[in-house]
LOVOPA-748989 format. One record per residue (C-alpha): residue number from 1; x, y negated, z. Coordinates in nm, 3 decimals. Example, Ala and Ser with C-alpha at 12.3 -4.5 7.8 and 13.67 -1.06 7.14 Angstrom:
2
<i 1	X 1.230	Y 0.450	Z 0.780>
<i 2	X 1.367	Y 0.106	Z 0.714>
END
This chain:
79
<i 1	X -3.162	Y 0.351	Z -0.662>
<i 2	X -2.829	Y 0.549	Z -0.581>
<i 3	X -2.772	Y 0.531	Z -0.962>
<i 4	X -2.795	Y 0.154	Z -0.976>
<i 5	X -2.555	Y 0.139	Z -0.627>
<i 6	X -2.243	Y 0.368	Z -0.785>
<i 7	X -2.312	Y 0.149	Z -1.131>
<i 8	X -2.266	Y -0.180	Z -0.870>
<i 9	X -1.981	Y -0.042	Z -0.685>
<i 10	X -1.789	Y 0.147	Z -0.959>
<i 11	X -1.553	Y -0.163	Z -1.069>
<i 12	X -1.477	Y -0.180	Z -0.667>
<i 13	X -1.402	Y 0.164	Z -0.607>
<i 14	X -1.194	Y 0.191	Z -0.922>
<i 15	X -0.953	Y -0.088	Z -0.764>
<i 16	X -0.926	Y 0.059	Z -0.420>
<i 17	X -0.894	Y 0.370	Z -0.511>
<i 18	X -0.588	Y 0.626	Z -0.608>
<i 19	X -0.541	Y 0.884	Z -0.808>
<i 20	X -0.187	Y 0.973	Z -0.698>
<i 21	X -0.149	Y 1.147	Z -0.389>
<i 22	X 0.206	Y 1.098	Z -0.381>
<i 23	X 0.116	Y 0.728	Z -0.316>
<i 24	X -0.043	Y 0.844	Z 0.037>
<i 25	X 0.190	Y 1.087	Z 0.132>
<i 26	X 0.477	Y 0.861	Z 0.100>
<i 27	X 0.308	Y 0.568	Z 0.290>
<i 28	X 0.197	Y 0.790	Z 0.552>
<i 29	X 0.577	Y 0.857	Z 0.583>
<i 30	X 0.701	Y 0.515	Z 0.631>
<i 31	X 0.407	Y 0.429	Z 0.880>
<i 32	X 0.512	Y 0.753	Z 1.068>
<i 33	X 0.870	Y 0.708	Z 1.049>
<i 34	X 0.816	Y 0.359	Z 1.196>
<i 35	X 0.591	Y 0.504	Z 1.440>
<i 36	X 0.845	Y 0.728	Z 1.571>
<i 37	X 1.132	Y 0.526	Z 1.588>
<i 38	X 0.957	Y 0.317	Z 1.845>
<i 39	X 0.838	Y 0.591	Z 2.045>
<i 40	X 1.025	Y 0.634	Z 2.349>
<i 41	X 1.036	Y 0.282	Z 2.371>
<i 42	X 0.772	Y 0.150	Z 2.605>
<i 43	X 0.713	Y -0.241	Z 2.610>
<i 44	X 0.600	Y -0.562	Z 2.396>
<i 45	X 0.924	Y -0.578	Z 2.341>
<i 46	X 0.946	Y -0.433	Z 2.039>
<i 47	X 0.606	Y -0.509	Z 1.845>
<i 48	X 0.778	Y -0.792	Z 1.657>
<i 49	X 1.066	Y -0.569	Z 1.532>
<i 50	X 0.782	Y -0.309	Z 1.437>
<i 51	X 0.562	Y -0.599	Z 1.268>
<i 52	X 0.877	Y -0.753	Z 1.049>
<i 53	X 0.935	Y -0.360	Z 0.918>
<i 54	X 0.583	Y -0.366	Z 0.781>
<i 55	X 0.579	Y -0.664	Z 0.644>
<i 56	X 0.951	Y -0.589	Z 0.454>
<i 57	X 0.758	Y -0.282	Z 0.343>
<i 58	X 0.509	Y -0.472	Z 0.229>
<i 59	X 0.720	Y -0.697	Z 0.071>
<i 60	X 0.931	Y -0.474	Z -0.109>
<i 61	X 0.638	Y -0.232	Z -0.244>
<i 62	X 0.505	Y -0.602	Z -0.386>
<i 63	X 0.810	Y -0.624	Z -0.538>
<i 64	X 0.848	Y -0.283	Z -0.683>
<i 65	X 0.496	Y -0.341	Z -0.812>
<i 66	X 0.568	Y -0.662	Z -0.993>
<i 67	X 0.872	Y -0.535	Z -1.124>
<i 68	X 0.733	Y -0.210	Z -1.291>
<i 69	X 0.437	Y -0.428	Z -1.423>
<i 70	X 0.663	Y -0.726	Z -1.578>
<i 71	X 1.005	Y -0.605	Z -1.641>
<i 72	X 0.803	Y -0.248	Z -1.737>
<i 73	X 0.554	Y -0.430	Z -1.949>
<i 74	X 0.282	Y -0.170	Z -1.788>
<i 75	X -0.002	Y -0.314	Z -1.901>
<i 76	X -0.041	Y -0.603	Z -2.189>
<i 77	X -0.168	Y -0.911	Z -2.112>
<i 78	X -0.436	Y -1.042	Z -2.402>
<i 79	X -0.350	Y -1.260	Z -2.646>
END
């Protein structure tokens, strides 16, 4: 049975998961960074600045990834 589970879950696992760790370390920095810039600060007040930076870094990590894969020409679409 826990063969026929990892053969079920492999294709997930292979998308979720990374092999750099430079990938982690570096978004563990921006999430921290964020983190600390706002820490003093105590109030609602500043959720929505802290929500808009996230969602620029998501953006722009999008971006970068769409980039390297098009302009790149990372990985080869079939014919």
């Amino acid at each position: 049975m826990p063969n026929e589970l990892q053969t079920l879950l492999r294709p997930c696992t292979r998308r979720l998961s990374n092999h750099n760790p430079l990938y982690l370390i570096s978004a563990w920095l921006v999430l921290h960074g964020i983190g600390e810039a706002f820490r003093g600060e105590v109030g609602l007040r500043w959720v929505p600045l802290m929500t808009q930076l996230l969602c620029a870094y998501t953006l722009v990590l999008a971006l970068a990834g769409w980039i390297v894969i098009r302009a790149g020409r990372v990985w080869k679409t079939r014919a």
